[in-house]
Biotite code that builds the C-alpha atoms (Angstrom):
import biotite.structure as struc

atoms = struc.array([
    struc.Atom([11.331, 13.347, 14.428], chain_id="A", res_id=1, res_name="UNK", atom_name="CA", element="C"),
    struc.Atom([9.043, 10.720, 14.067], chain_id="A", res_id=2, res_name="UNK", atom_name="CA", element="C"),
    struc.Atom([11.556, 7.949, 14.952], chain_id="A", res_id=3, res_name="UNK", atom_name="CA", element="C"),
    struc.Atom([12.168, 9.832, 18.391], chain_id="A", res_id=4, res_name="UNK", atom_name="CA", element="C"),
    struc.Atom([8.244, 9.928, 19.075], chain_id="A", res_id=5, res_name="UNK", atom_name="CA", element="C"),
    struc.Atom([8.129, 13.619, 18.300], chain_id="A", res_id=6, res_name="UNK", atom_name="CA", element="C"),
    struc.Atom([4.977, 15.246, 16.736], chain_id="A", res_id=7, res_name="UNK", atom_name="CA", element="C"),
    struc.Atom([6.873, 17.937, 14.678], chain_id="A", res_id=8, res_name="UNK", atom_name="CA", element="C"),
    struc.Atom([7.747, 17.963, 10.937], chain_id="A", res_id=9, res_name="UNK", atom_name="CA", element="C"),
    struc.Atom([11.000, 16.864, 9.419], chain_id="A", res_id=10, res_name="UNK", atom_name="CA", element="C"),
    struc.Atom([13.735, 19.176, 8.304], chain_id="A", res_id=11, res_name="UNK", atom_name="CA", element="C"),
    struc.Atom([12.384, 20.146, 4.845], chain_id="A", res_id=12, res_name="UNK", atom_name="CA", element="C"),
    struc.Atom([8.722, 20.340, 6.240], chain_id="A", res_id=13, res_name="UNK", atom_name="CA", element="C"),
    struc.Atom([10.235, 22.746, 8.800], chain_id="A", res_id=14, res_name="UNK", atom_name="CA", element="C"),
    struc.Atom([12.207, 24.451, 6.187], chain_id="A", res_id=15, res_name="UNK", atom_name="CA", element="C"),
    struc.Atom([9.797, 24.485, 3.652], chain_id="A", res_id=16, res_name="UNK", atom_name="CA", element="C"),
    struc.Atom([7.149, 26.229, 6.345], chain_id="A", res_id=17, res_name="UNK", atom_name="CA", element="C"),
    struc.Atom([9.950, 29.114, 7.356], chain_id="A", res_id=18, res_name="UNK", atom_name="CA", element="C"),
    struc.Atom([9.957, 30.172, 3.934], chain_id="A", res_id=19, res_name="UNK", atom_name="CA", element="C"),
    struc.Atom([6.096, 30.092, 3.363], chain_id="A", res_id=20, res_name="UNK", atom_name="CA", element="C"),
    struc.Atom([6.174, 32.354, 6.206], chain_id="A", res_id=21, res_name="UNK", atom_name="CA", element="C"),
    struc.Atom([8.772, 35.046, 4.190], chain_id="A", res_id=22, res_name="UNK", atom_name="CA", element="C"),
    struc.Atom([7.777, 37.746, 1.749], chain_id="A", res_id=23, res_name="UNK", atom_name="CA", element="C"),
    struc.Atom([6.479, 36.278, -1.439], chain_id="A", res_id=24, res_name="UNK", atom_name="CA", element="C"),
    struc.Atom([9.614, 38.509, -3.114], chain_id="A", res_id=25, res_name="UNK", atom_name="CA", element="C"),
    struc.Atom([12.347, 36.572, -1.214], chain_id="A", res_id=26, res_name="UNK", atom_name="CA", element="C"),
    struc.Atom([10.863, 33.002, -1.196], chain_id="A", res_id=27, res_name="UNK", atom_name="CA", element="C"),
    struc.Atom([13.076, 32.086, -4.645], chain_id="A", res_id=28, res_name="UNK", atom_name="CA", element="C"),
    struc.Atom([16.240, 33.817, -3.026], chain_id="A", res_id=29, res_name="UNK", atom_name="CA", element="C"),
    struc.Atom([15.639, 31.664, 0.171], chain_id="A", res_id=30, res_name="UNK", atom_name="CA", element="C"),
    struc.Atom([15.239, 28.804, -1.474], chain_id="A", res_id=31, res_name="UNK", atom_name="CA", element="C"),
    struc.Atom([18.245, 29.525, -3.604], chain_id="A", res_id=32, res_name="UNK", atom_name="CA", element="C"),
    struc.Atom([20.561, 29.899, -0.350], chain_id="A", res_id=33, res_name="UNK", atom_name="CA", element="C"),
    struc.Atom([19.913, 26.524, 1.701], chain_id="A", res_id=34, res_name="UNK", atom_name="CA", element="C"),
    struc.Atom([23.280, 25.711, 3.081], chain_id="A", res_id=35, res_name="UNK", atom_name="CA", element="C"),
    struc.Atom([23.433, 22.389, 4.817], chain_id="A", res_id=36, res_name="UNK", atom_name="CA", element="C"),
    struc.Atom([26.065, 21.318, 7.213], chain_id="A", res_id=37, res_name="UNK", atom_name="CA", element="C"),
    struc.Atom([26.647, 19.038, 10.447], chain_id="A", res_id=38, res_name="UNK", atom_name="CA", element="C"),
    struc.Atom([26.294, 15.838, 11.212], chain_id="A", res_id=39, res_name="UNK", atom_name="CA", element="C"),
    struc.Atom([23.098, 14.593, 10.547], chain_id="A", res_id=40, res_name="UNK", atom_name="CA", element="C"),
    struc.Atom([23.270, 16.300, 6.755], chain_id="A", res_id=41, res_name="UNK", atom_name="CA", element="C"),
    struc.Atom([25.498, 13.410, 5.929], chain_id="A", res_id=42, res_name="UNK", atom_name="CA", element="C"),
    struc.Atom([22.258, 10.435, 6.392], chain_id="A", res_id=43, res_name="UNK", atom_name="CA", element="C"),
    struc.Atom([21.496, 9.093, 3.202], chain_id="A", res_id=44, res_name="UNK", atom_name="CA", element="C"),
    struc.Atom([18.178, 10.763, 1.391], chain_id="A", res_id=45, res_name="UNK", atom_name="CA", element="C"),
    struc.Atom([19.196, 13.959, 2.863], chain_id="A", res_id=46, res_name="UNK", atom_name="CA", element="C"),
    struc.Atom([19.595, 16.330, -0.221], chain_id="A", res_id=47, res_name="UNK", atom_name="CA", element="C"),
    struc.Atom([16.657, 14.308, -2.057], chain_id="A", res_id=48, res_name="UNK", atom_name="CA", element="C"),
    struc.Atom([14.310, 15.164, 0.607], chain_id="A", res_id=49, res_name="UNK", atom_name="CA", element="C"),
    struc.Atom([15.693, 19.199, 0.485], chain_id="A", res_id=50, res_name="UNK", atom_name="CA", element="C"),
    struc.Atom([14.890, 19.179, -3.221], chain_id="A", res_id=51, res_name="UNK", atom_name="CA", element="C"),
    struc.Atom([11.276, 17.960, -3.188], chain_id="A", res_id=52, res_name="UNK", atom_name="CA", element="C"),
])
């Protein structure tokens, strides 16, 4: 987002603070069920950024 001037977080930022936002019981199933798919998924660094 930063790259396009925009103030909001990154996927995994945004990701990360939907789950926050869940039940503390479903956090681990959540983060167990990320499916990733489009375009964009394929830029290098993807998946490494997902799994900090």
């Amino acid at each position: 987002p930063s790259v396009l001037g925009l103030e909001s977080g990154g996927i995994h930022v945004t990701t990360f603070n939907s789950i926050m936002k869940c039940d503390v019981d479903v956090r681990k199933d959540l983060y167990g069920n990320i499916v990733m798919s489009g375009g964009t998924t394929m830029y290098p660094g993807i998946s490494d950024r997902m799994q900090k």
